[in-house]
Backbone bond lengths (Angstrom), bond angles and torsions (degrees), N, CA, C in turn:
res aa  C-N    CA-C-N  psi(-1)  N-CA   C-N-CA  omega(-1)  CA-C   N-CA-C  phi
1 X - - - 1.456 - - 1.526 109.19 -
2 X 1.410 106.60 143.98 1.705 105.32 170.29 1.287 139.15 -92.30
3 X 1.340 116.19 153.00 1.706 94.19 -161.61 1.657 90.80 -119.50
4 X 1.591 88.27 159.42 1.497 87.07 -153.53 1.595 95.29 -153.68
5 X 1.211 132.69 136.79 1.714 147.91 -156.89 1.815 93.45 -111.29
6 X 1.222 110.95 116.68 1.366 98.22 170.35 1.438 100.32 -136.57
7 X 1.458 131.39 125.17 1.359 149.67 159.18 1.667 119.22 -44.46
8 X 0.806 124.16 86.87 1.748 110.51 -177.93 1.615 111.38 -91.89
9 X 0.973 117.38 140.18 1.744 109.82 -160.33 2.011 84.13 -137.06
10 X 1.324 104.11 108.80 1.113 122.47 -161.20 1.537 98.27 -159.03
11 X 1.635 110.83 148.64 1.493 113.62 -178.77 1.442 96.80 -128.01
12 X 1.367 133.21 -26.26 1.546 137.43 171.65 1.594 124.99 -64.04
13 X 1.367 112.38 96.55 1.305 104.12 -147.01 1.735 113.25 -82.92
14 X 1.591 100.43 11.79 1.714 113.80 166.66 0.835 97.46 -93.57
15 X 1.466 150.23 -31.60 1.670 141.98 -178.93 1.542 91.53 -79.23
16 X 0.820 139.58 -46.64 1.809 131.21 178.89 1.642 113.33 -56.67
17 X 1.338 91.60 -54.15 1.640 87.50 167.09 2.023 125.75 -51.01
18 X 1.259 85.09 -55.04 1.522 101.88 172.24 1.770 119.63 -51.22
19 X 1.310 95.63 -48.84 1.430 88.02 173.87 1.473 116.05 -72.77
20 X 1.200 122.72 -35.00 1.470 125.10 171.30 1.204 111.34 -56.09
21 X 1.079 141.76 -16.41 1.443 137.45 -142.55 2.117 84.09 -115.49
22 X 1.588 87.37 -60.68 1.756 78.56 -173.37 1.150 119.52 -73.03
23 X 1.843 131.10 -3.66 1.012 134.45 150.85 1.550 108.05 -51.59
24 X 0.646 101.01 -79.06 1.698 111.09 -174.75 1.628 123.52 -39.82
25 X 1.370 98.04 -47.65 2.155 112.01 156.18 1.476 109.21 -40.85
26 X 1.292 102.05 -60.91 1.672 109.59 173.59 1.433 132.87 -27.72
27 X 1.666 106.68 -33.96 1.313 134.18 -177.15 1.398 96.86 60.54
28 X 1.403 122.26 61.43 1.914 112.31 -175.46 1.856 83.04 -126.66
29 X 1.345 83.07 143.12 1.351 105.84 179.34 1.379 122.27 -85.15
30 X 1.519 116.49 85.50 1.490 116.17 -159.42 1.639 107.52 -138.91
31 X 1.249 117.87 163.23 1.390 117.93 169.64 1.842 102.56 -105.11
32 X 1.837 107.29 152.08 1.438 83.25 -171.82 1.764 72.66 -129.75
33 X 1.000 110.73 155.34 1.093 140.92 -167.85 1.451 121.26 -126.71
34 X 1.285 149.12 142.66 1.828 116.44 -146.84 2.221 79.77 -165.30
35 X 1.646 107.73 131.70 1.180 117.06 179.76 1.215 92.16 -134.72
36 X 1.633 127.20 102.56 1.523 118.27 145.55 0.967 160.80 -15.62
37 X 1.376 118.76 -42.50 1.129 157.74 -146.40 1.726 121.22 -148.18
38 X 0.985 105.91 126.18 2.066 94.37 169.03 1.747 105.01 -52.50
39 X 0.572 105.56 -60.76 2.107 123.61 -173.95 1.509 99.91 -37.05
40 X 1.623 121.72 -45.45 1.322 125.93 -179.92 1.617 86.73 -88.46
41 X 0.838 143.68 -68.92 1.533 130.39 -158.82 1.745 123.22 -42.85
42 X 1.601 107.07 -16.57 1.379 135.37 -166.60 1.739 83.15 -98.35
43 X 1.311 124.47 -72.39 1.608 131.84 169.98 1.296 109.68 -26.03
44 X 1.136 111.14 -64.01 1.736 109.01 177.64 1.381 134.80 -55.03
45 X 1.719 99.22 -37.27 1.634 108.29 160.87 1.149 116.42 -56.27
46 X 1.409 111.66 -67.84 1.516 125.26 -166.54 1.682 98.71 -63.86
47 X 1.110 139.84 -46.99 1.969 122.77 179.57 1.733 68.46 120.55
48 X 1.033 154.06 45.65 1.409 120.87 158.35 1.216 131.68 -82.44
49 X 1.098 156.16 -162.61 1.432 166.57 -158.74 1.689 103.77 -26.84
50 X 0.950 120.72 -98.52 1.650 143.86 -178.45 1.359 104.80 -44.46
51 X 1.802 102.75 -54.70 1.338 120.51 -169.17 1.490 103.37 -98.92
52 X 1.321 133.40 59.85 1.216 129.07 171.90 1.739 102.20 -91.34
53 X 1.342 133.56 -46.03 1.339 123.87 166.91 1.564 126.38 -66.70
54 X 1.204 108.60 -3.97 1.531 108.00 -174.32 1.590 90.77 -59.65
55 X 2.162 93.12 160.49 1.231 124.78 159.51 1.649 111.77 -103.85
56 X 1.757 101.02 147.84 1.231 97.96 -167.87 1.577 110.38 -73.15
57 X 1.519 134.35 165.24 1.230 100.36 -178.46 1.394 109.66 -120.72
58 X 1.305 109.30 -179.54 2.137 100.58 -171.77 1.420 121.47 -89.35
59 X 1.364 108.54 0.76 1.294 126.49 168.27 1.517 137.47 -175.22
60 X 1.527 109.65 117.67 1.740 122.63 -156.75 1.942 94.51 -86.77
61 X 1.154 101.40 150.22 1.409 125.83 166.50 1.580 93.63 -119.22
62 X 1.175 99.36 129.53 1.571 114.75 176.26 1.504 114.30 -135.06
63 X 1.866 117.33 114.90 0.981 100.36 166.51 1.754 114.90 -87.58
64 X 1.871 113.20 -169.95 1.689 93.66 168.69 1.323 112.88 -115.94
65 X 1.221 101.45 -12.46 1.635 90.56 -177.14 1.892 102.52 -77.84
66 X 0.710 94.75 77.07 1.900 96.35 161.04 1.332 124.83 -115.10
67 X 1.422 120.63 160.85 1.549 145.24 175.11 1.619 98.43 -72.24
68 X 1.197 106.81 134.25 1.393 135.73 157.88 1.557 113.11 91.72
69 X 1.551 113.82 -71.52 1.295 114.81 142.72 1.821 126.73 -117.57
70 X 1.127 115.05 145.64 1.494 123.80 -164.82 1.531 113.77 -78.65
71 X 1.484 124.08 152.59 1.214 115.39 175.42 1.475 118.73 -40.06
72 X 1.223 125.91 -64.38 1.604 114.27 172.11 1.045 122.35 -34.06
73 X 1.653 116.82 -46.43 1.555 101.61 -179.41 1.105 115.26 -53.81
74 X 1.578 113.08 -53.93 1.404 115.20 -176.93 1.730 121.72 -39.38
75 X 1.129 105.98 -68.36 1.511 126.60 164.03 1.653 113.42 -25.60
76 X 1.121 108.64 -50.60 1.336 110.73 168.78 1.060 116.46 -45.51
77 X 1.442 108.82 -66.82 1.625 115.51 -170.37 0.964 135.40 -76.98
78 X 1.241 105.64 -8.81 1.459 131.41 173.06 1.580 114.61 -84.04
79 X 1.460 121.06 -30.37 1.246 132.38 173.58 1.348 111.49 -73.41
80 X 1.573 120.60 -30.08 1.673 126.94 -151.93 1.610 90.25 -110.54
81 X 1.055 128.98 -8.05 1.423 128.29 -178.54 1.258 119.75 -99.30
82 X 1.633 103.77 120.74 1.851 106.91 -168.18 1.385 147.98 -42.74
83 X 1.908 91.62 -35.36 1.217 110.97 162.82 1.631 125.03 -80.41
84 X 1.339 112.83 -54.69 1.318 127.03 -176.62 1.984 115.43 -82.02
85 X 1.240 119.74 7.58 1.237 132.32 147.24 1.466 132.04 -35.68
86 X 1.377 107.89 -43.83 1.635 108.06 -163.72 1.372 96.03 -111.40
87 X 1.382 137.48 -7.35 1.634 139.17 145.24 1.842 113.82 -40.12
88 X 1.572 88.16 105.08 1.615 98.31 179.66 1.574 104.42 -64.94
89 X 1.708 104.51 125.16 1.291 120.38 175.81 1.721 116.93 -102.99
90 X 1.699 125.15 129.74 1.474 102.42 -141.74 1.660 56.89 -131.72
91 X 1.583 120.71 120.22 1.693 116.94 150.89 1.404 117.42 -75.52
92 X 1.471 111.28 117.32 1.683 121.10 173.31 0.976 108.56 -105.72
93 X 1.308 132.87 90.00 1.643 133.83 -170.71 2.037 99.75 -135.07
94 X 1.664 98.37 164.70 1.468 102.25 159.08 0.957 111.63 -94.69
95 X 1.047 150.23 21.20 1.587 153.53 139.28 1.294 108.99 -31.03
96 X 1.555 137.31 130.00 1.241 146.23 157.08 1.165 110.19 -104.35
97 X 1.295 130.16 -28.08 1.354 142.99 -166.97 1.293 118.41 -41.94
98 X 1.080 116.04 121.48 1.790 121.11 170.58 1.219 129.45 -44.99
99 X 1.920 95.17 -38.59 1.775 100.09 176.83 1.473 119.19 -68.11
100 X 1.272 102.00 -47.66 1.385 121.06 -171.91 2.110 99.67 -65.26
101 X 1.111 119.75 -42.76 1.282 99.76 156.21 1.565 139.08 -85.80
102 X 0.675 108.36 18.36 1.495 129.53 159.41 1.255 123.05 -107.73
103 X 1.461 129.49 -21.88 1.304 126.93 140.58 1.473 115.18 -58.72
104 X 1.323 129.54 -37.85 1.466 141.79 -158.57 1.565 97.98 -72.68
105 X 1.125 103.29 -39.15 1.841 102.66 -177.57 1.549 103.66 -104.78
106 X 1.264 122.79 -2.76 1.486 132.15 178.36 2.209 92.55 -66.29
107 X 1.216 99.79 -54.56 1.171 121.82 -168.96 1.696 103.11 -92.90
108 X 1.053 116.12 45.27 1.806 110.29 165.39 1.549 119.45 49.63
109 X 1.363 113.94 25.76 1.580 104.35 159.22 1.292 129.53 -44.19
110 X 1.228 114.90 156.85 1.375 105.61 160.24 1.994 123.79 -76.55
111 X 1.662 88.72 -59.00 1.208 84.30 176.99 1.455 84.12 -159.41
112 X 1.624 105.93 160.33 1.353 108.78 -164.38 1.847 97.08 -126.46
113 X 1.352 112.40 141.42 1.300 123.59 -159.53 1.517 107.08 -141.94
114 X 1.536 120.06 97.49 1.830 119.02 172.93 1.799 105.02 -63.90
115 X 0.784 91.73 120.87 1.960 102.17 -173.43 2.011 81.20 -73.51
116 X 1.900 84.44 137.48 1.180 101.49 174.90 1.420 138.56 -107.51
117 X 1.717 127.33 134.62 1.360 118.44 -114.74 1.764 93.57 -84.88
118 X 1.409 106.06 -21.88 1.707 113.66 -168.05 1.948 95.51 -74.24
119 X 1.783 123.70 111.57 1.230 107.70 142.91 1.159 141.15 29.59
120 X 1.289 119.12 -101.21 1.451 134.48 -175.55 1.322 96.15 -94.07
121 X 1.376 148.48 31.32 1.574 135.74 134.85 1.641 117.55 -103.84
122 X 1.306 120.08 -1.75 1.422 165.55 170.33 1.513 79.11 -75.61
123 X 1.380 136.25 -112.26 1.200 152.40 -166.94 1.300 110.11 -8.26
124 X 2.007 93.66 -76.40 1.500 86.98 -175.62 1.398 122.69 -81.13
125 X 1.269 132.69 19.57 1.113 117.66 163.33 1.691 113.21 -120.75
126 X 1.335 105.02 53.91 1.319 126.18 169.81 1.365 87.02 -127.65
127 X 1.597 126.93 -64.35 1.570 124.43 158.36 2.018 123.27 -20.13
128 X 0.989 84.17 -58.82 1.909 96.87 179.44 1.723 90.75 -58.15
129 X 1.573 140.18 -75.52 1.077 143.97 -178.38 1.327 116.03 -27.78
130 X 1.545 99.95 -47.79 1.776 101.63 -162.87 2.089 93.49 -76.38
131 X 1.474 98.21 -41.74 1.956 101.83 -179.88 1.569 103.86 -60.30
132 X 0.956 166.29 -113.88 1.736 155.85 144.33 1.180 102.13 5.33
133 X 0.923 156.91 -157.05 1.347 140.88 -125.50 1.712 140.95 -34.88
134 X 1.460 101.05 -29.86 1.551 91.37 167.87 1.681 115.22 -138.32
135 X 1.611 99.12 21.45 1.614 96.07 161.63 1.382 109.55 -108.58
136 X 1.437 113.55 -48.48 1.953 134.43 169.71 1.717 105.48 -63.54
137 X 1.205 125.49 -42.57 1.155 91.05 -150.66 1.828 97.62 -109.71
138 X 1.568 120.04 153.33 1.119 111.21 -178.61 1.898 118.60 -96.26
139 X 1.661 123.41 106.77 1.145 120.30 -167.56 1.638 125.65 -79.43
140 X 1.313 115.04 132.06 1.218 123.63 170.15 1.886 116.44 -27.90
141 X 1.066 127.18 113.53 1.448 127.45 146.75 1.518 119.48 -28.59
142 X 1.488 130.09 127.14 1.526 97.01 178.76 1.722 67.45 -137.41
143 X 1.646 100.71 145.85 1.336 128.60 160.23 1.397 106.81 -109.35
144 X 1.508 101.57 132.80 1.417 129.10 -178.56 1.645 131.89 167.16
């Protein structure tokens, strides 16, 4: 099995739970890594304060509605930045919105995903994420 570092940048701390939980159901061998905030999600890339030992990870879950700075911002900078560019960015938000996905691929998403409100459709499509993304798909190395 592969092991695999994924950043979740989430401020809802039942969607944090939740994703941990169906990470973990999954039985996938991963480190999860958790940014509150856009501002910490930028901290965590860059090694700043708290996060000065962090590892970068091979793939961010980004929601947008966040405190300080918002998934787009993040996304942005994360897309326009040399190193942290080729890190598959997967938006998990309740956003349905057209704009907001069209910004999402405006700005180099990977793929954009409205988190779903029923439980166990929540689950498996944290399940579907973890099967395509870190069993199917093969991820970039990122040094940093």
């Amino acid at each position: 099995m592969k092991f695999i570092h994924i950043l979740l940048v989430e401020d809802n701390e039942g969607d944090i739970l939740l994703t941990t939980e169906a990470l973990e159901e999954g039985g996938m061998m991963s480190k999860l890594s958790v940014a509150r905030d856009g501002q910490e999600a930028l901290d965590f890339l860059n090694k700043k304060g708290e996060f000065r030992n962090s590892e970068l990870p091979d793939l961010i879950l980004l929601d947008i509605n966040l405190p300080r700075k918002n998934g787009h911002e993040v996304l942005k900078y994360v897309k326009t930045h040399p190193v942290f560019r080729s890190i598959p960015v997967i938006m998990l938000t309740t956003s349905s919105s057209q704009k907001d996905i069209d910004e999402s691929y405006k700005n180099y998403a990977n793929c954009y995903i409205t988190k779903p409100i029923e439980l166990s459709d929540f689950i498996d499509a944290i399940g579907q994420i973890e099967d395509f993304w870190i069993n199917l798909v093969k991820l970039p190395k990122i040094d940093g």
